[in-house]
C-alpha positions as a printed Julia matrix, in Angstrom:
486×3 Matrix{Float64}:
 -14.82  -13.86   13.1
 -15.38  -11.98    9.87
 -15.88  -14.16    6.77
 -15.02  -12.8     3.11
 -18.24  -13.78    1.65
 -16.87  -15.44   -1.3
 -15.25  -18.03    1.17
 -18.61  -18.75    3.3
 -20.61  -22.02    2.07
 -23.26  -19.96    0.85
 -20.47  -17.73   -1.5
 -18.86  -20.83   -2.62
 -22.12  -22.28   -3.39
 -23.39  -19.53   -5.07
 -20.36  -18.79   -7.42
 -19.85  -22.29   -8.18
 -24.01  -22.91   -9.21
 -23.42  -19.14  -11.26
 -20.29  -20.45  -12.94
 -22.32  -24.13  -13.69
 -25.46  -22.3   -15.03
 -23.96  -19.73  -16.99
 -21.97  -22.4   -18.82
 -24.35  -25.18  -19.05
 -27.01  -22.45  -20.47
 -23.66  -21.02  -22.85
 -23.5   -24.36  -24.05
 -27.38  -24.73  -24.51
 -27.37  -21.5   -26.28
 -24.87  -21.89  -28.76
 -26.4   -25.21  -29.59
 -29.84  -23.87  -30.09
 -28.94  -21.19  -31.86
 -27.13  -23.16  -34.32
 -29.8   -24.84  -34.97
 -31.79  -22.23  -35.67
 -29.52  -20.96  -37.72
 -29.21  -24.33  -39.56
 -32.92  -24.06  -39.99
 -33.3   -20.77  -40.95
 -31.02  -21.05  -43.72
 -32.34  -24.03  -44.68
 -35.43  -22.44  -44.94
 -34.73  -19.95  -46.91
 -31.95  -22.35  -49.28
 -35.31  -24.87  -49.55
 -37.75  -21.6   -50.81
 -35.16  -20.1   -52.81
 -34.27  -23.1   -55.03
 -38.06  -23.95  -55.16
 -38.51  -20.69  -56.44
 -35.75  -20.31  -58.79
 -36.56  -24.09  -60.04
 -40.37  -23.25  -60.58
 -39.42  -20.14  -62.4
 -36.83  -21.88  -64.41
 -39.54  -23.46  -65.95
 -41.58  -20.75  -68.08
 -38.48  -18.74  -68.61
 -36.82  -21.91  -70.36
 -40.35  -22.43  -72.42
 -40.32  -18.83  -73.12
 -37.05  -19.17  -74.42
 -37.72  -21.83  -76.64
 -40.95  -20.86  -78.24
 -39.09  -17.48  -78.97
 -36.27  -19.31  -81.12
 -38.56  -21.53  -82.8
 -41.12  -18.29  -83.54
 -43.87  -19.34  -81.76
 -43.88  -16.39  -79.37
 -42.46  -13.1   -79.16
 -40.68  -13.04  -75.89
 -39.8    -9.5   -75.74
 -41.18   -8.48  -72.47
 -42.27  -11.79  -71.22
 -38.89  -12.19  -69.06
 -39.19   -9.04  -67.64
 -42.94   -9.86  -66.2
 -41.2   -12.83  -64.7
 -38.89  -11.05  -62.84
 -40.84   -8.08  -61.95
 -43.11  -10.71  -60.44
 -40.5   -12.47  -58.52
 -39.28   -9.5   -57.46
 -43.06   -8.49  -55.59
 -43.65  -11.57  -54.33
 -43.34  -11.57  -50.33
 -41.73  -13.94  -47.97
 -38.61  -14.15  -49.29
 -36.31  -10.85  -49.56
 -34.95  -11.11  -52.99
 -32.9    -8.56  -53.76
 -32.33   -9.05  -57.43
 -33.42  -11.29  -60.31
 -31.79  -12.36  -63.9
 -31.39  -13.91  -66.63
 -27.99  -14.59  -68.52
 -27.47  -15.86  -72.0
 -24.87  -18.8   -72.45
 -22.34  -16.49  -72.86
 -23.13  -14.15  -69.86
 -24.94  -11.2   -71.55
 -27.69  -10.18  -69.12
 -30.96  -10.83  -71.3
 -33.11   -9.85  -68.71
 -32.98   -8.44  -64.86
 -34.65   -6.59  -62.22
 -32.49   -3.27  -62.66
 -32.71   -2.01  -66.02
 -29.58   -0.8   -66.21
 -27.77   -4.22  -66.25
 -29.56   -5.29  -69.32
 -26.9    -5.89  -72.34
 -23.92   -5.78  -69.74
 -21.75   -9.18  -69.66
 -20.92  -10.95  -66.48
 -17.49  -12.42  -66.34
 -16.72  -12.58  -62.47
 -16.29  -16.13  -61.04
 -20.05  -16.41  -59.51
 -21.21  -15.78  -63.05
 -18.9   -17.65  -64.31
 -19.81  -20.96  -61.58
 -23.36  -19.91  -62.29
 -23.04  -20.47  -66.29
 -21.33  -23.54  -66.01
 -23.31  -25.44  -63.29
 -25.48  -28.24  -64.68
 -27.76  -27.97  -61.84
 -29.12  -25.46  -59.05
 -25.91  -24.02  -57.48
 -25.74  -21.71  -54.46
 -23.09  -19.21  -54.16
 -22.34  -16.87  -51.21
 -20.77  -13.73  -53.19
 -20.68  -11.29  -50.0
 -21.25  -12.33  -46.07
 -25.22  -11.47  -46.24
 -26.25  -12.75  -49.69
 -27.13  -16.15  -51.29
 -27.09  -16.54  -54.88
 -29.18  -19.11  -56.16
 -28.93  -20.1   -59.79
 -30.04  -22.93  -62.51
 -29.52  -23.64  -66.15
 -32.69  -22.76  -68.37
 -32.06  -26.03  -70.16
 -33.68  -28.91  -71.98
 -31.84  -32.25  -71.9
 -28.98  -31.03  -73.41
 -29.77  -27.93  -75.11
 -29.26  -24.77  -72.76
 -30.67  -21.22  -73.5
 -29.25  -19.81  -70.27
 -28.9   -19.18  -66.93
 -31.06  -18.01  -64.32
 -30.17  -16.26  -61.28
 -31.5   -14.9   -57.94
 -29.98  -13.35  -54.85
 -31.61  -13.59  -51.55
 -30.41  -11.01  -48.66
 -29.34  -12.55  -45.62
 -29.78   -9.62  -43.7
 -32.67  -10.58  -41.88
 -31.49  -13.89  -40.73
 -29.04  -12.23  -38.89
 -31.33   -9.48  -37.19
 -33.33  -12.4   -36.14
 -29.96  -14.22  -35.08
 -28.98  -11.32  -32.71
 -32.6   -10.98  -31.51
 -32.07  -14.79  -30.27
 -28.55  -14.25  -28.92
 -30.29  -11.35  -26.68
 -33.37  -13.67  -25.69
 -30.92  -16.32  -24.22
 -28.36  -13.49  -22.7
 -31.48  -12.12  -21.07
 -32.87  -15.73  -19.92
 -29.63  -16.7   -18.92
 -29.68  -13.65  -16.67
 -32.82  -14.09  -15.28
 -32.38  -17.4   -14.49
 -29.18  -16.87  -12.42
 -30.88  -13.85  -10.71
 -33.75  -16.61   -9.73
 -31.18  -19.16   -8.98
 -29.15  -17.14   -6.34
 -31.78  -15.88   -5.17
 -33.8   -19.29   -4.71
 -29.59  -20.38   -3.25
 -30.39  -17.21   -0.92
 -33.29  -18.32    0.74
 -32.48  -21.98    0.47
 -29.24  -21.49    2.42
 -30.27  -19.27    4.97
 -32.87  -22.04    5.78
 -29.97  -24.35    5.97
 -27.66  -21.9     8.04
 -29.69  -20.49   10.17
 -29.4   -23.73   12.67
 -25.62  -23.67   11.83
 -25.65  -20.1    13.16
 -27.78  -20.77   16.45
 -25.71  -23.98   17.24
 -22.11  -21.76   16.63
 -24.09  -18.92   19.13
 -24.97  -21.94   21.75
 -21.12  -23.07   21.26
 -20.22  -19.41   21.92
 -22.1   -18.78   25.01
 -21.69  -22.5    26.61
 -19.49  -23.12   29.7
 -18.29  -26.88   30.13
 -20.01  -27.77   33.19
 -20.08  -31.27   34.49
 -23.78  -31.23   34.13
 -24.16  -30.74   30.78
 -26.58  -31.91   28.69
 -28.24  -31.32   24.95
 -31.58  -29.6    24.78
 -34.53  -31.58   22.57
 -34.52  -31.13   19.05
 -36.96  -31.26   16.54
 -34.89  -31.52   13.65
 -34.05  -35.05   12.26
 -31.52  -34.17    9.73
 -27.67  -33.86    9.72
 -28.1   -30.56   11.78
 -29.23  -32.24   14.55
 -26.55  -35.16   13.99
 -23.56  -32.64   14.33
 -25.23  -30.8    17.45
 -25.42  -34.08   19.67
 -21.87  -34.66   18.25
 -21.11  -31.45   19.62
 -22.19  -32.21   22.72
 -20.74  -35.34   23.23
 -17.72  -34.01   22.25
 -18.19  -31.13   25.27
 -18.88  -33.96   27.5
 -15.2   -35.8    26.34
 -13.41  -32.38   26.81
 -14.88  -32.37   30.29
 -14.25  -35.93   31.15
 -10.49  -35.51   29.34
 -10.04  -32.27   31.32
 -11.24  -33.78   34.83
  -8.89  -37.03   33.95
  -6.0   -34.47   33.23
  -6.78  -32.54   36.72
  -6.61  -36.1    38.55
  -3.22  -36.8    37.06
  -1.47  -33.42   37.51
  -2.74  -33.71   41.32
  -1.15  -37.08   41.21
   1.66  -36.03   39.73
   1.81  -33.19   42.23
   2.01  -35.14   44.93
   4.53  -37.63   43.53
   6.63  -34.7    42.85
   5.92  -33.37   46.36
   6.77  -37.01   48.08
  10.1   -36.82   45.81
  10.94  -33.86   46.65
  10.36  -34.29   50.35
  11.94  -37.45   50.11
  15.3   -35.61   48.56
  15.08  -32.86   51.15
  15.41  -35.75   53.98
  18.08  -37.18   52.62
  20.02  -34.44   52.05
  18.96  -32.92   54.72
  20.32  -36.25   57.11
  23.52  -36.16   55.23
  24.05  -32.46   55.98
  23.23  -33.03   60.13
  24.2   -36.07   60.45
  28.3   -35.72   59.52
  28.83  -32.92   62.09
  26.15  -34.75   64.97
  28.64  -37.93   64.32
  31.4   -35.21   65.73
  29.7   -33.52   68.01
  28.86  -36.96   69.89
  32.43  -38.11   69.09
  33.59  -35.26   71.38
  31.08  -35.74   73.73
  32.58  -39.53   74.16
  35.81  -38.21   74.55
  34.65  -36.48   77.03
  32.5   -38.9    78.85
  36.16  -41.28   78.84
  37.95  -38.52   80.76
  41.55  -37.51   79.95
  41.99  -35.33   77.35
  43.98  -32.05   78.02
  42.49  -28.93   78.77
  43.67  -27.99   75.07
  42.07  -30.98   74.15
  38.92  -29.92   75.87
  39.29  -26.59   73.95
  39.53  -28.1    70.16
  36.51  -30.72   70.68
  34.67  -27.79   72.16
  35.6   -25.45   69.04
  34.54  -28.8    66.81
  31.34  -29.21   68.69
  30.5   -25.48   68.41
  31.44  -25.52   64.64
  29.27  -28.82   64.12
  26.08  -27.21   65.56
  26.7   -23.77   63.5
  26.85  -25.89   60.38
  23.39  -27.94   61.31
  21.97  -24.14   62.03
  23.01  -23.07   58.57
  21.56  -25.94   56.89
  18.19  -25.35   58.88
  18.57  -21.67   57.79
  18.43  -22.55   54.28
  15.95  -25.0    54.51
  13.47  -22.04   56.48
  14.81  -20.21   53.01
  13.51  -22.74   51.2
  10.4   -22.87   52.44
   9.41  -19.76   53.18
   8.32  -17.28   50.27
   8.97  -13.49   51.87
   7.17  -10.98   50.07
   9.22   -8.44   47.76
   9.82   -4.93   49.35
  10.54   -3.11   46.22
  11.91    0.34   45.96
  14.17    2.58   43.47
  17.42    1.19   43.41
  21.11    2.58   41.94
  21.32   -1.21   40.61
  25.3     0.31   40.31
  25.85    0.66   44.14
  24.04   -2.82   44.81
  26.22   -4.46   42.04
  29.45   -2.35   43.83
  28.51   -3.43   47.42
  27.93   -7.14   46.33
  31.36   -7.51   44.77
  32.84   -5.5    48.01
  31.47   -8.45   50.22
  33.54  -10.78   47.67
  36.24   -8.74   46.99
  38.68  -11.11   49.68
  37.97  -14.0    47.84
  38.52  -13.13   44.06
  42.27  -11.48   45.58
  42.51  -14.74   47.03
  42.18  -16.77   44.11
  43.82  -13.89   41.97
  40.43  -13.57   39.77
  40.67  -10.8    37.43
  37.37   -8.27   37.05
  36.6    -6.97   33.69
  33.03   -4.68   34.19
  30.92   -3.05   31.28
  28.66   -0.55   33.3
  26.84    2.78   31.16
  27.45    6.14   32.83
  23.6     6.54   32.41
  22.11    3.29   33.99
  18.6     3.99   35.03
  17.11    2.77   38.59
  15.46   -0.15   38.82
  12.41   -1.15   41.11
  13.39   -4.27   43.25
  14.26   -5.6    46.37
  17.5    -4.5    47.29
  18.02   -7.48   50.34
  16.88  -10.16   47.59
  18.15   -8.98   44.36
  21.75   -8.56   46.55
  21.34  -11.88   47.82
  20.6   -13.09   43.79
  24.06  -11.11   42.69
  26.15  -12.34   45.84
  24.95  -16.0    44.94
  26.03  -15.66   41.06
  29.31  -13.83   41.74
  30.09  -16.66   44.54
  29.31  -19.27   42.27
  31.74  -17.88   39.52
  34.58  -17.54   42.24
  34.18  -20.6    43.06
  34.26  -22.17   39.34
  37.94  -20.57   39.36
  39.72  -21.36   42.63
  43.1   -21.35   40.15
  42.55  -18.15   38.76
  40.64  -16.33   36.01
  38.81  -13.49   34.23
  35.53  -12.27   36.26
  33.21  -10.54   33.69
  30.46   -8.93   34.36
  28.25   -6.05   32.21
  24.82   -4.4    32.67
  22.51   -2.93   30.07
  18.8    -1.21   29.6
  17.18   -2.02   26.64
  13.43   -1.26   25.54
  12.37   -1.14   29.15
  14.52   -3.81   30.88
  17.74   -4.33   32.51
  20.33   -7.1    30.79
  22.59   -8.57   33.73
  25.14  -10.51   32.16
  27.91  -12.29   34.45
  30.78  -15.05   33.08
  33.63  -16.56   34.11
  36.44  -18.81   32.48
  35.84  -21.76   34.67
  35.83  -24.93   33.71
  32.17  -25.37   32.63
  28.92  -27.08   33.28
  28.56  -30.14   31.23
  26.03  -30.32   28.46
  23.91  -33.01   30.13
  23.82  -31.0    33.72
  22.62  -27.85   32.36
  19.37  -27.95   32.47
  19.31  -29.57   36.03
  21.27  -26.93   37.78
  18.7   -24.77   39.38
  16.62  -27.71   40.7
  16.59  -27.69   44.23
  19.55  -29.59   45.94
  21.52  -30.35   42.89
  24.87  -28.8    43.13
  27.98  -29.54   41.03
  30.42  -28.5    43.88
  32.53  -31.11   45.49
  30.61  -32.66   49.03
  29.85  -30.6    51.96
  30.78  -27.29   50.05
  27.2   -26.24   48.51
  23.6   -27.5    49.33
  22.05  -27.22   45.98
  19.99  -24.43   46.55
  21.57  -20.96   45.97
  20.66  -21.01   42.11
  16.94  -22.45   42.6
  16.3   -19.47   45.16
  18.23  -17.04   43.02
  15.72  -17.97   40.08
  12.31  -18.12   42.05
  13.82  -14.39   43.25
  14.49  -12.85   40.06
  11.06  -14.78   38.62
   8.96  -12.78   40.99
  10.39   -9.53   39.83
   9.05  -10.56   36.88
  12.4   -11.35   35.36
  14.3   -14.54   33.58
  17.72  -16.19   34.62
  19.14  -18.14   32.23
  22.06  -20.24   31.64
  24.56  -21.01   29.44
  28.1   -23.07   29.34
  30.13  -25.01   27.29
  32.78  -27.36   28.75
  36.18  -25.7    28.88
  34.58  -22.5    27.96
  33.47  -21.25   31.23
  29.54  -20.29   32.32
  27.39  -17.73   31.56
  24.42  -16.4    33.86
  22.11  -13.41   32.37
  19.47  -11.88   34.38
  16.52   -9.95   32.71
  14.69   -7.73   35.03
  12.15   -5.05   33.95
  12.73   -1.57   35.31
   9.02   -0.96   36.6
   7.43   -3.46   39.29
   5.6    -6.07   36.79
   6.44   -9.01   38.8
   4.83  -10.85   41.48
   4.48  -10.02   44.68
């Protein structure tokens, strides 16, 4: 049987140790690579403030030897900056200096000198009493600290640092642990791969033994090497095959048992009804044989007991008849039959009976009913059966229905009648053999059971149906071609 290979072990396993990896190394990922991150910037916050702090220092004593005349600081600043602007290591991407009032005194770009600063991170910058760090767009740090003594301030001096790097190396490590995360799932399934097919491949020989074994009283499992859970499940599976066989020769015992209770039974119920049904007219026959034993009666006498004797022995003939039917299983001499003429002929041979009991016939026939292949002795014997029981089911009169139908192949029989019924509880015992629902010494219990082993071997189905009060309903599926047995 084809397997989706999602939904084999090995699919299931795989997927589900994918799925595991991928987020256990997402998880791993994003944690190292915020902390890398974390460092990074600390890093560079750490450098940058030890810079700006260290430079602080001979800008603020440039700044004070200038306004006490000690020094001429023109130029001086600049040197600073033009320094910290050359040094490598960190990317600094500008450097200045900014009066207490925010005039730009000194910076890396010419231009800005003499220009005032009034935007907020100037603004935070000037009044911060201590190193500050701003973040004025999404890839710069700006990194300033008062050029102060005690309490007497000169300035403010400022740095900004481009983040731009950081990131490039950010994305660089995002793409090491995509790539590493890749690899090691490529390595995993295929490691799973080989792994599993280890594991399967005894799966897959013990499913081919299973395949290929016939449960033979004999059996027995081969050696195996193994000593794992493998082996465990193929003794299990032969013990099992041994408790199918055992189970299966136990259920053989019991259905020959039961085959011969039902065979004692149903011998047993054959004798008795059998006796019953010889053993009422033998009680006459021997009664007129007394009679005339005594001497005496009348010659017209002598005429009636001879007319009961010879009535007496054709009734034990007809019951031996049927029981040679019931035994006997003639072979089916189909041919292509006008099912219409057999239908017509079998009501003909009842036709003096339903006048008698002034039944009505109501028929349902197509003008293009195709032949059928069957038996035309047996099948008329089937129909003469049904009709006779629904006659009989009316003796006061009713409405004798009958229709016939092909569809997809088959022919649809259907006969009812407006009798009185078969109860609920005797439905499903009336085409046993010798159960009859007629009154004593009119029926022998066997017309229906033959009627159904008949129709069976044509391959067909009779069934059944009544409600009390509602008359009874016989319909009789046949197939048009010979598919039954013969």
């Amino acid at each position: 049987m084809p397997i989706h290979p999602l939904r084999t072990l090995q699919g299931k396993f795989t997927l589900s140790l994918s799925v595991l990896i991928v987020l256990v190394m997402t998880g791993l990922s994003f944690w190292s690579i915020s902390r890398e991150k974390k460092l990074m910037e600390e890093t560079i916050v750490r450098e940058g403030k030890a810079l700006v702090e260290s430079l602080a220092i001979p800008c603020t004593n440039t700044m004070l030897y200038e306004e006490i005349g000690l020094v001429d600081e023109r130029g001086l600043l600049d040197n600073y900056l033009a320094d910290l602007m050359q040094k490598k290591g960190l990317p600094v991407q500008y450097a200045m200096i900014l009066d207490r009032r925010g005039k730009v005194i000194a910076h890396s770009s010419e231009p800005e000198v003499g220009r005032i600063y009034v935007d907020p991170v100037s603004s935070q910058a000037l009044s911060a009493k201590d190193t500050l760090l701003q973040y004025p767009a999404a890839a710069l740090l700006d990194i300033s600290t008062p050029l102060a003594i005690s309490t007497k301030r000169w300035g403010t001096l400022r740095i900004g640092i481009s983040l731009e790097k950081l990131r490039y190396e950010l994305s660089l490590l995002v793409l090491r642990y995509v790539l590493f995360t890749a690899g090691f799932i490529l390595i995993a399934i295929t490691v799973n791969g080989l792994l599993f097919g280890l594991i399967t491949k005894p799966l897959k020989s013990l499913s081919e033994e299973m395949d290929r074994m016939a449960i033979r009283s004999d059996i027995s499992a081969p050696p195996l090497k193994r000593r794992d859970e493998i082996a465990i499940l193929h003794e299990s599976f032969y013990r099992m095959v041994k408790n199918i066989k055992a189970d299966e020769e136990e259920r053989e015992r019991t259905q020959r048992n039961l085959f011969l209770t039902e065979k004692m039974a149903a011998i047993g119920k054959l004798t008795a009804g059998l006796a019953h049904e010889i053993n009422n007219p033998l009680g006459g026959i021997l009664n007129c044989i007394y009679n005339f034993k005594k001497g005496g009666p009348s010659l017209e006498q002598r005429q009636e007991y001879l007319d009961l004797m010879e009535e007496g022995v054709r009734r034990i003939q007809k019951r031996v008849t049927n029981l040679l039917e019931y035994a006997r299983n003639p072979a089916l001499e189909r041919q292509t039959t006008d099912f219409r003429s057999l239908l017509e002929k079998s009501l003909s041979l009842l036709d003096y009976q339903m006048q008698r009991n002034r039944i009505k016939v109501e028929r349902t026939l197509p003008g293009d009913l195709p032949l059928v292949e069957v038996d035309r002795d047996q099948m008329g014997q089937v129909l003469v059966n049904i009709f006779l029981n629904a006659i009989q089911a009316m003796p006061e009169g009713g409405v004798f229905r009958f229709s016939v139908s092909a569809v997809e192949g088959r022919l649809l029989v259907r006969v009812s009648d407006t009798g009185p019924g078969i109860p609920e509880d005797l439905l499903p015992k009336v085409c046993d053999p010798f159960f009859t629902t007629k009154p004593e010494g009119t029926g022998t219990g066997l017309g229906l059971w033959l009627s159904q082993k008949i129709v069976e071997r044509h391959g067909g189905t009779l069934q059944i149906t009544s409600k009390e009060r509602e008359g009874a309903t016989v319909v009789i599926n046949l197939p048009l071609t010979a598919k039954g047995v013969l």
